[in-house]
C-alpha positions as CSV (number, residue, x, y, z in Angstrom):
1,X,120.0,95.5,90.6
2,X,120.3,98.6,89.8
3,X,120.3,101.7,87.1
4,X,124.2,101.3,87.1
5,X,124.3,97.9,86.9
6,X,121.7,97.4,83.7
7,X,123.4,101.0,81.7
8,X,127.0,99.5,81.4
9,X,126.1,95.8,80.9
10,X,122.7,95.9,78.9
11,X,122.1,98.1,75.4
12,X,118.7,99.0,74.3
13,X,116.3,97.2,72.4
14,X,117.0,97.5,68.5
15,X,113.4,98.3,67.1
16,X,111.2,98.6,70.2
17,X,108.2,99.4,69.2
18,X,106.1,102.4,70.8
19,X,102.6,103.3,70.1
20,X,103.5,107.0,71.6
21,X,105.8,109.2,70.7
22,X,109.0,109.3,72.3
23,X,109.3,112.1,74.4
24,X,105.7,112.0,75.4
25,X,107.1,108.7,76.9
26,X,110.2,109.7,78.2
27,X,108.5,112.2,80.3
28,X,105.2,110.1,81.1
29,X,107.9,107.6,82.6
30,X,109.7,110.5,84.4
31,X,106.9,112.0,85.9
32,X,105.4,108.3,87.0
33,X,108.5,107.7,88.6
34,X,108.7,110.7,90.8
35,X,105.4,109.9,91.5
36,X,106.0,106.6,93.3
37,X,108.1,109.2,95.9
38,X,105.7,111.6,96.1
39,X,103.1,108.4,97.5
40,X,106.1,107.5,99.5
41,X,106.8,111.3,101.1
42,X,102.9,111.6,101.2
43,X,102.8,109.8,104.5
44,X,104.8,111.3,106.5
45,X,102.2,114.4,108.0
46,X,99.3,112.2,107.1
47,X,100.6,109.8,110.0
48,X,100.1,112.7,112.3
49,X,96.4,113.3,111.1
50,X,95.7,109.6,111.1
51,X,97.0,109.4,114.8
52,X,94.6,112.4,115.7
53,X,91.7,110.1,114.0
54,X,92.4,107.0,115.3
55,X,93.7,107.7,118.7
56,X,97.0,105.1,118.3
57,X,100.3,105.3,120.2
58,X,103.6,107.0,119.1
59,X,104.9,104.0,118.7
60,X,102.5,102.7,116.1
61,X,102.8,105.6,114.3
62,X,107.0,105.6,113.9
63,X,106.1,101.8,113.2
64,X,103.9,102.5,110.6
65,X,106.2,104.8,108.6
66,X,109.2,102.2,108.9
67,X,107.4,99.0,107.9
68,X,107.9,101.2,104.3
69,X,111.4,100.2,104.4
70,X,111.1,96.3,104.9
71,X,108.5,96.2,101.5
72,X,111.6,98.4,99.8
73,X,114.3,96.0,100.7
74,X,112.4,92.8,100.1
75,X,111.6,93.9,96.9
76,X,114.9,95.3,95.5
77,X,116.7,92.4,96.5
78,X,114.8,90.2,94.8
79,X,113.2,91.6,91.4
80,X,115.8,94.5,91.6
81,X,117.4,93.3,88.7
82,X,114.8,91.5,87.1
83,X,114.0,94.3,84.3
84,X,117.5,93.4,82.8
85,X,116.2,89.8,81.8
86,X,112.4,90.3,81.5
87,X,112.5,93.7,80.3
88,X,111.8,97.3,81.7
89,X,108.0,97.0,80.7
90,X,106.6,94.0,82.2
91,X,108.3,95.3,85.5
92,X,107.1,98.2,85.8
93,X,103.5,97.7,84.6
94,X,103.6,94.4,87.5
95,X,105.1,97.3,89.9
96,X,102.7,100.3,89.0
97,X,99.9,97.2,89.8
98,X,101.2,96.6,92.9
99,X,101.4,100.6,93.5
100,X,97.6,100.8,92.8
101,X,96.9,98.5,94.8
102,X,98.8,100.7,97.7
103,X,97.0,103.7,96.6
104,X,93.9,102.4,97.1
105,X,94.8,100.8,100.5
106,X,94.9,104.3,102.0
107,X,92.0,105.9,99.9
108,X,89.7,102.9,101.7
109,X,91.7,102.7,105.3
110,X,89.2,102.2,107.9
111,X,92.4,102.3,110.8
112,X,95.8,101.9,111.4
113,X,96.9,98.2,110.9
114,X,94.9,99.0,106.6
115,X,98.0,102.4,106.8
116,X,100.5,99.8,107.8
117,X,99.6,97.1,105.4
118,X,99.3,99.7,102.5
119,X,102.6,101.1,103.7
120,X,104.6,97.7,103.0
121,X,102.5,97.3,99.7
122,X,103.7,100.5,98.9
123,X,107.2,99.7,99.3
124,X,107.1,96.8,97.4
125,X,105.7,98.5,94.5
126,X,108.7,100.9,95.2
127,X,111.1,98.6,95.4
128,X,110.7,96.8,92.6
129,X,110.5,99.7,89.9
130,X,112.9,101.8,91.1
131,X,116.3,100.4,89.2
132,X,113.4,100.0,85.9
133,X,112.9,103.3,86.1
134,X,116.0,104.7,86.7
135,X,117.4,102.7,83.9
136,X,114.3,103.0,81.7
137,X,115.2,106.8,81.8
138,X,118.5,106.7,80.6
139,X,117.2,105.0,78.1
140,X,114.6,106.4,76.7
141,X,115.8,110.0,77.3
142,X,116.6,111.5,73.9
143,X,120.5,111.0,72.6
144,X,121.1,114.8,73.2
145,X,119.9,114.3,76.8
146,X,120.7,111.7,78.3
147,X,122.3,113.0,81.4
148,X,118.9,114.4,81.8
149,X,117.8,110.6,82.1
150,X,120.5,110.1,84.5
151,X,120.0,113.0,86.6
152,X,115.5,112.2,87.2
153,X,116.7,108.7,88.4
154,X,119.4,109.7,90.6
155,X,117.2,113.5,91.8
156,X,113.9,111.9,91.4
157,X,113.8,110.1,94.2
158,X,114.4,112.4,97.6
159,X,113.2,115.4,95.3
160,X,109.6,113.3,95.1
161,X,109.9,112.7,98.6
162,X,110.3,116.0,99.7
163,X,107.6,117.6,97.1
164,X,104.7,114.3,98.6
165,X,105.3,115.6,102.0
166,X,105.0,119.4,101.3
167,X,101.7,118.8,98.9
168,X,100.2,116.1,101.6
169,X,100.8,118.8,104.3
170,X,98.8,121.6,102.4
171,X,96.1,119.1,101.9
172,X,96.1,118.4,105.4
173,X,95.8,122.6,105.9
174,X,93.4,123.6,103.6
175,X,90.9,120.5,103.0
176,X,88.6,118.9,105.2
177,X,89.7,115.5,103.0
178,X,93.2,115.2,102.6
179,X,93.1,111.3,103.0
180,X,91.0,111.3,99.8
181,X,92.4,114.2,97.9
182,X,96.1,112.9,98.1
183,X,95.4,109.3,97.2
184,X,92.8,110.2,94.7
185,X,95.1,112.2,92.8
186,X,97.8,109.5,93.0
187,X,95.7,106.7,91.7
188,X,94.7,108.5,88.8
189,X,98.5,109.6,88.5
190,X,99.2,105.6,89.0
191,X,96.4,104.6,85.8
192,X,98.2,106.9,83.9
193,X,101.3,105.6,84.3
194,X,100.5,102.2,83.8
195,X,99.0,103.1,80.6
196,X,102.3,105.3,79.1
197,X,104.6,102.4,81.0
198,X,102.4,99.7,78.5
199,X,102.2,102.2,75.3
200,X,106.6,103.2,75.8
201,X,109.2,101.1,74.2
202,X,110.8,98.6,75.3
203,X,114.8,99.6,75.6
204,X,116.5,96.1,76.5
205,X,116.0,92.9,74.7
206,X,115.4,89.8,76.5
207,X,118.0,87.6,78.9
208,X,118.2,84.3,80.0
209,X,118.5,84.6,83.7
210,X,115.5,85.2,84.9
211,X,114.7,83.1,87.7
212,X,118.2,83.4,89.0
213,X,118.2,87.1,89.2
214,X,115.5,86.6,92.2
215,X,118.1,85.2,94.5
216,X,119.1,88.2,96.1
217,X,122.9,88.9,96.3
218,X,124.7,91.3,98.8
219,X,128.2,91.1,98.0
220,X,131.3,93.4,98.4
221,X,134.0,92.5,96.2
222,X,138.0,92.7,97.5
223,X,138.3,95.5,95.5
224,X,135.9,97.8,97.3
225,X,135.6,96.4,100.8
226,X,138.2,99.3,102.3
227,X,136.0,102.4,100.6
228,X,132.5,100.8,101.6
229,X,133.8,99.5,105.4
230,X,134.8,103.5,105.5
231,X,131.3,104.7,103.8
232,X,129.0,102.7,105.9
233,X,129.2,104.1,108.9
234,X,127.9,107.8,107.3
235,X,125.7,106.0,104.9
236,X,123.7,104.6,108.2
237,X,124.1,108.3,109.7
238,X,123.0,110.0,106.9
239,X,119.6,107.6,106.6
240,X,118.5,107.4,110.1
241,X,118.6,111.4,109.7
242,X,116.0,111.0,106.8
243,X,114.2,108.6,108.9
244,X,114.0,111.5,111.3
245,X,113.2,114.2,108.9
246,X,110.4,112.1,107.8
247,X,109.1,109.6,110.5
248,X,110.1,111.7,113.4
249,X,109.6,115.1,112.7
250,X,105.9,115.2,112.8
251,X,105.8,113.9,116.0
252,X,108.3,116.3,117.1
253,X,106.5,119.2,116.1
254,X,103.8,118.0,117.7
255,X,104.9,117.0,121.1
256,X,107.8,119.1,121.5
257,X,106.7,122.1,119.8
258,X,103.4,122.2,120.9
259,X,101.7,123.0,117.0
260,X,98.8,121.1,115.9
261,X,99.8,121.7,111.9
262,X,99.5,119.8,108.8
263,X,101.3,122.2,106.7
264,X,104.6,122.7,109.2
265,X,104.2,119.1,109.6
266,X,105.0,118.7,105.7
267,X,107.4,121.0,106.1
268,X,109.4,119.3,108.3
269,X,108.8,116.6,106.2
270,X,109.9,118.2,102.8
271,X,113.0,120.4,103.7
272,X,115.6,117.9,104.6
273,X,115.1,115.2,101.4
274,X,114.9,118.7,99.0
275,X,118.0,119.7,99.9
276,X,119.6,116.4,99.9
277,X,118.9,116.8,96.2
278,X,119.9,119.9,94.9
279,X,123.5,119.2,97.6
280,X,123.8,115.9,95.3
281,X,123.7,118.2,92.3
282,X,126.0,120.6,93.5
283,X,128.7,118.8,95.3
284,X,128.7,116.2,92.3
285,X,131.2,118.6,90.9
286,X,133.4,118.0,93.7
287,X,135.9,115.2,94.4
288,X,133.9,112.1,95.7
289,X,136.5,112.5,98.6
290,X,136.1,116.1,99.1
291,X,131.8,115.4,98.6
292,X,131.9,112.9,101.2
293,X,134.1,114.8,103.8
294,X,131.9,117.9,103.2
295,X,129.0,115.5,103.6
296,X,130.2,114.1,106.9
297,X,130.9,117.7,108.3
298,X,127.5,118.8,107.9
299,X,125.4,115.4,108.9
300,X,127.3,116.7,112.1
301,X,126.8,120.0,112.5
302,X,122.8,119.5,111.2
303,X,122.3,116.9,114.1
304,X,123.8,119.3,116.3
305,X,120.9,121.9,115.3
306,X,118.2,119.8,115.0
307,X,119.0,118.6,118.7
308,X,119.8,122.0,120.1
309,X,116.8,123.0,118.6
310,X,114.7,120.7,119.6
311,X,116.0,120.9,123.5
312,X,115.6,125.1,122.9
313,X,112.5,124.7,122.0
314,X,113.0,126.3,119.1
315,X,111.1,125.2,115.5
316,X,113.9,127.9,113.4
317,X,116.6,126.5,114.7
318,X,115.3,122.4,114.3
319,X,114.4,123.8,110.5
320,X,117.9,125.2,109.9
321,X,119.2,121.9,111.1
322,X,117.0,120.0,109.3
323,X,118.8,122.3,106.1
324,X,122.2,121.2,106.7
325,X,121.4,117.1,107.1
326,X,120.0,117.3,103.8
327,X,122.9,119.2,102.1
328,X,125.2,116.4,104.2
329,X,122.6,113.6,102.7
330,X,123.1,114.9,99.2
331,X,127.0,115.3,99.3
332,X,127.6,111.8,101.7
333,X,126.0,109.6,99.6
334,X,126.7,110.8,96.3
335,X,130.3,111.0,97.1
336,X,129.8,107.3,98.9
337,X,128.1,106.1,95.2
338,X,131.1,108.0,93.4
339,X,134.7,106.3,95.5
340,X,132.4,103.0,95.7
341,X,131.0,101.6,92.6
342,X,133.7,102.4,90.3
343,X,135.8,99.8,92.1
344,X,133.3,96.8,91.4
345,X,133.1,95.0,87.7
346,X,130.3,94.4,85.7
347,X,129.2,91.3,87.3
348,X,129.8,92.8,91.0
349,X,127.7,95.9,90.6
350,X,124.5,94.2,91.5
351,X,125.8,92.5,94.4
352,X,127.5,95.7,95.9
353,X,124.6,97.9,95.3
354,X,122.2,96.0,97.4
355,X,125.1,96.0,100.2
356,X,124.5,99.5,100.2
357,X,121.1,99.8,100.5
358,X,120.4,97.0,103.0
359,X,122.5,99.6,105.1
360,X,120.5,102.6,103.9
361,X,117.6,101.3,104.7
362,X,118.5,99.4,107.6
363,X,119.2,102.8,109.2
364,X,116.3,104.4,107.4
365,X,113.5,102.2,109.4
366,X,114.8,100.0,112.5
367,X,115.9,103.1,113.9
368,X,112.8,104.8,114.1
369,X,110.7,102.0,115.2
370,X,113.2,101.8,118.5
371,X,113.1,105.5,119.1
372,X,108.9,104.9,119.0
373,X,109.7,102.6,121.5
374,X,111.8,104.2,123.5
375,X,110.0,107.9,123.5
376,X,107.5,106.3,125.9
377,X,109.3,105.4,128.9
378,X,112.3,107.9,128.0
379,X,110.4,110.8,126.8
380,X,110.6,112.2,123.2
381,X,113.5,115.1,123.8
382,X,115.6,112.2,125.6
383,X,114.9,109.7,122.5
384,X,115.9,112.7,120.0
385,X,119.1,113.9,121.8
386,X,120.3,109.7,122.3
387,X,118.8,109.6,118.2
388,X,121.3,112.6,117.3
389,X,124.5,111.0,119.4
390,X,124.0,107.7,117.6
391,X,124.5,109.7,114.2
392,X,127.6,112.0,114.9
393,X,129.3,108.7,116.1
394,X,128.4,107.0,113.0
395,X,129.4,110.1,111.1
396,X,132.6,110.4,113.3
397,X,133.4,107.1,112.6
398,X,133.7,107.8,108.8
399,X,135.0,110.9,109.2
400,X,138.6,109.2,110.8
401,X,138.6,106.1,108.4
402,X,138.1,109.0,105.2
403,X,141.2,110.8,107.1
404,X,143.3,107.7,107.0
405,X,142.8,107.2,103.5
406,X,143.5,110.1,102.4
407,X,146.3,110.0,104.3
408,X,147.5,106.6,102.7
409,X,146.9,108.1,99.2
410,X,149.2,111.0,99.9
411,X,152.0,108.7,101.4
């Protein structure tokens, strides 16, 4: 199911054969990866422009970012752990397919309902080669560097999302084609990379298993149920405040602000998921415990500035807020990962992992899809401040039940 799972139950493939050398397809792999997130991230100021085009409803537009997250889950649960029977190759050349067919979705989109389809697409490409990858690179990465591996699968992710809002956003600013220039450049990015993904080795030998690795499993074993009962609270806190960096935002800026701006759009867009991952590289040298607590405090006290500044009126102050829910991001779910997965076996890993990420993503689209609803008949400020409360009581939530264990401990 995922990178975890496959690294500490699989080894690599003796003798896979590679018709390219083997850093050229360590980093081909690497940089194919992050470019799934960048495609991902790419959208969220380009639903802005597309609403200016095509004249749709709020509503639409929060729906058409969200519908991402119900091609991601489908697809993890299902072909998540595939790669581990199959191989990492055929997966990932079957994903990058499926990704090129997204691509091309939006380069063509005559409206809306083409963005949403190709959204879903998209997250089913997504979905379905993001534990490949993330194993493939620990695998592949040379013997001297393999926490490099590690750290592009764990970093690459929000760091690509961050970077495919920022670049879509300057688009947006300074051409009169962004629709074409971004998705132009990402099919060609996505040819590539199915052509390294066929020319690589393959690093796992076959399984038997196959078919029964598509029934999808959500499990928490005895073991861990206490740790991810007090986790999930701040794990659904810390995603809906993605979902509003990257589905809200825009719309915020918009409405509330009053600025009609691709590149502050991708701004918006890009500043919460980079932090996220540099705060998972820096607070990874803390406790888990201490990570998560750390984690929880900020998610707070960045809701708190995003709302204030959003009912201010000021853009700073929504920016600087937008700042500390990524450095609350970064250290909540890392720390989350760190007290949870080392209390599942082998054989449980795959189970518990897609526990956590129905929650994570979950929080990461239904949310935003009933705060499109609801900014109609509310108003958008109203919808935001109602948005923030329901994440500090999730965070509070886990805040107390991280208080009593460590209370427990030291009894």
């Amino acid at each position: 199911m995922s990178a975890s799972t496959s690294l500490e139950t699989r080894t690599p493939a003796a003798g896979g054969r590679s018709r390219i050398p083997a850093g050229l397809a360590f980093a081909g792999n690497a940089v194919t990866f992050i470019s799934l997130y960048l495609a991902a991230g790419a959208p969220t100021p380009l639903l802005a422009f597309y609403q200016q085009q095509w004249h749709f409803p709020a509503a639409v537009l929060t729906l058409a970012f969200a519908v991402y997250a119900i091609g991601f889950l489908a697809a993890m649960l299902t072909v998540g752990s595939l790669s581990d029977h199959v191989g990492r190759r055929p997966v990932l050349i079957g994903a990058l397919l499926v990704q090129l067919v997204a691509t091309l979705m939006f380069l063509v989109a005559p409206d809306i309902a083409w963005v949403i389809a190709a959204r879903v697409v998209q997250g089913l490409a997504t979905g379905a080669a993001t534990s490949a990858f993330t194993a493939a690179l620990a695998e592949l990465a040379p013997p001297t560097r393999k926490r490099l591996g590690s750290f592009l699968g764990s970093v690459g992710m929000t760091a690509g999302l961050a970077v495919g809002a920022l670049l879509a956003g300057f688009a947006i600013q300074f051409t009169a084609e962004a629709n074409t220039v971004i998705f132009a450049v990402l099919t060609i990015v996505t040819v590539l990379g199915i052509v390294v993904a066929a020319l690589s080795p393959e690093s796992v030998t076959r399984a038997p298993g196959a078919i029964r690795s598509l029934i999808p499993r959500v499990s928490v074993p005895p073991a861990a149920r206490r740790e991810f009962v007090a986790a999930a609270p701040v794990i659904a806190a810390i995603w809906m405040l993605a979902g509003l960096s990257l589905g809200l935002a825009p719309t915020i800026v918009r409405s509330a602000f009053h600025l009609n701006s691709g590149l502050v759009n991708g701004l918006s867009g890009f500043i919460s998921p980079a932090t996220a991952a540099v705060a998972a590289v820096a607070f990874g040298l803390l406790s888990p415990r201490r990570g998560m607590t750390v984690g929880i405090y900020a998610s707070i006290a960045g809701t708190i500035g995003v709302v204030t500044g959003v009912l201010a009126g000021s853009l700073a102050l929504m920016i600087a807020g937008l700042v500390i829910t990524g450095i609350g991001f970064g250290a909540a779910f890392s720390g989350s990962l760190r007290l949870i997965m080392p209390l599942a076996g082998p054989q449980q890993r795959a189970g518990i992992v897609a526990a956590i990420y129905v929650v994570a993503y979950v929080a990461f689209g239904l949310p935003v899809i009933i705060a499109g609803q609801l900014a109609g008949p509310l108003g958008l400020i109203p919808t935001v401040v109602a948005y923030g409360a329901a994440t500090v009581v999730l965070a509070l939530i886990s805040l107390v039940a991280q208080l009593r264990i460590s209370r427990r401990a030291q009894a």
